[in-house]
C-alpha positions in Angstrom: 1.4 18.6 4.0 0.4 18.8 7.5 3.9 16.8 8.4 5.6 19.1 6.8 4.1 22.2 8.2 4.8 21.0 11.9 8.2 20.0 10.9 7.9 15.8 10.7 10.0 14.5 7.3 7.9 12.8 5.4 10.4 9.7 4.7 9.1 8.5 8.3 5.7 9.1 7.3 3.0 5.7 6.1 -0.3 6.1 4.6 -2.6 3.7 4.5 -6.0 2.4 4.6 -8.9 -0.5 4.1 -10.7 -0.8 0.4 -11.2 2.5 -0.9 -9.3 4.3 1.5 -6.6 1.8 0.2 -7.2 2.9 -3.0 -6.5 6.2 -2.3 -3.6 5.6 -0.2 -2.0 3.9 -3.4 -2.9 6.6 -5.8 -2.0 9.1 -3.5 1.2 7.7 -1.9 2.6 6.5 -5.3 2.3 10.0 -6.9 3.4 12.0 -3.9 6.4 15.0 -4.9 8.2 13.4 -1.2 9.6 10.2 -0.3 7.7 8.0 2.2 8.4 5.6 4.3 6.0 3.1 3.7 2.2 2.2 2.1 -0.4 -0.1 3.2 -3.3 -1.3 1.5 -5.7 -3.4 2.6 -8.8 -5.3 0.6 -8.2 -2.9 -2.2 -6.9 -2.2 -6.0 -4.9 0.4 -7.5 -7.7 3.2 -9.1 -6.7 4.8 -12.4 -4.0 2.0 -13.1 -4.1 2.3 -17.0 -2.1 5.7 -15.7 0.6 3.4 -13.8 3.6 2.8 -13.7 4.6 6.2 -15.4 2.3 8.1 -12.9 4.9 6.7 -10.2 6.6 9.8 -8.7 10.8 9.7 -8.6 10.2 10.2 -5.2 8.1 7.2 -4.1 9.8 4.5 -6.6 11.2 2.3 -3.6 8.7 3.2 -1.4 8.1 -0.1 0.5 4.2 -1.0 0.3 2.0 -3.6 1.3 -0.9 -5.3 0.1 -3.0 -7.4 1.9 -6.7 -9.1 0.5 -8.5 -11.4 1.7 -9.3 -14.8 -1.1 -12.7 -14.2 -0.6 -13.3 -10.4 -0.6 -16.8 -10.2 -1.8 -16.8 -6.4 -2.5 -13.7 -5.9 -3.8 -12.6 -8.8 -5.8 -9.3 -10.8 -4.8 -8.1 -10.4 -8.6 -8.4 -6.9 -8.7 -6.1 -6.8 -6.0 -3.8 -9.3 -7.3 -3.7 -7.5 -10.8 -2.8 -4.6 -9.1 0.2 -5.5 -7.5 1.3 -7.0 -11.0 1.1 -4.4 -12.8 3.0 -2.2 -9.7 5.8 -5.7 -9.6 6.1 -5.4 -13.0 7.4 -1.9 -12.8 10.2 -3.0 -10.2 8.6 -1.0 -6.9 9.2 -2.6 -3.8 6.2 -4.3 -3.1 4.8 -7.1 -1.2 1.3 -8.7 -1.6 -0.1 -10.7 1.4 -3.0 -13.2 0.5 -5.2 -14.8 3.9 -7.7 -17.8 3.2 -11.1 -18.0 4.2 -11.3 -13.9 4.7 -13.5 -11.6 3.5 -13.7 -8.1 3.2 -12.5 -7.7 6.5 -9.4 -8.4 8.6 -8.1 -10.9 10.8 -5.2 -11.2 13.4 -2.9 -12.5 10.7 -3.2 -9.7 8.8 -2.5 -7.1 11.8 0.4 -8.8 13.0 1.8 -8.7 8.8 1.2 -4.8 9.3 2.4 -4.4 12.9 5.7 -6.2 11.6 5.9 -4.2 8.0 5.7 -1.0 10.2 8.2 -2.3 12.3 11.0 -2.9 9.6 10.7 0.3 8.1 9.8 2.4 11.2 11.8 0.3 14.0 15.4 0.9 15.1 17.9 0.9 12.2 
């Protein structure tokens, strides 16, 4: 809302964040009224999902959205993370779900350079 109140569309806008910031930025970006450019997720699941995909705004249907997790997340499991981008696949959204071996809970410079280039497709020159 703050975008909007200084005047910055929210179609260039991204939310994101790591585990349950993730999970918000999922639950939050997916019901949002306005279009947005993009959603990342990192090390995270989709909260509420029994209420998905009907809970998917008209706005945000081809949203682009990454996933990323880590195979061995040991706080928030790699299948949780997994099933939720099934059941978001399922529903045709544009979504992409990046898996990295040997990582935790965590990040790694694999996983920043799949962000850095995600942001740069839908925020770069068109």
């Amino acid at each position: 809302e703050m975008c909007i109140r200084d005047s910055i569309n929210a179609e260039y806008g991204v939310i994101g964040g790591v585990s349950q910031g993730g999970a918000m930025a999922l639950y939050s970006g997916l019901t949002y009224d306005k279009p947005l450019a993009g959603i990342v997720a990192m090390s995270t699941y989709l909260p509420l999902n029994k209420y998905f995909p009907k809970s998917v705004t008209p706005a945000n249907l081809k949203t682009l959205v990454l996933m990323c997790h880590g195979e061995e997340d040991e706080v928030v499991k790699f299948e949780w993370g997994r099933k939720s981008y099934e059941l978001l696949k399922g529903a045709n959204l544009n979504i992409r779900f990046k898996a990295y071996k040997h990582m935790g809970h965590s990040s790694s410079m694999e996983e920043i350079m799949d962000i850095v280039g995600f942001l740069n497709e839908i925020l770069g020159p068109k």
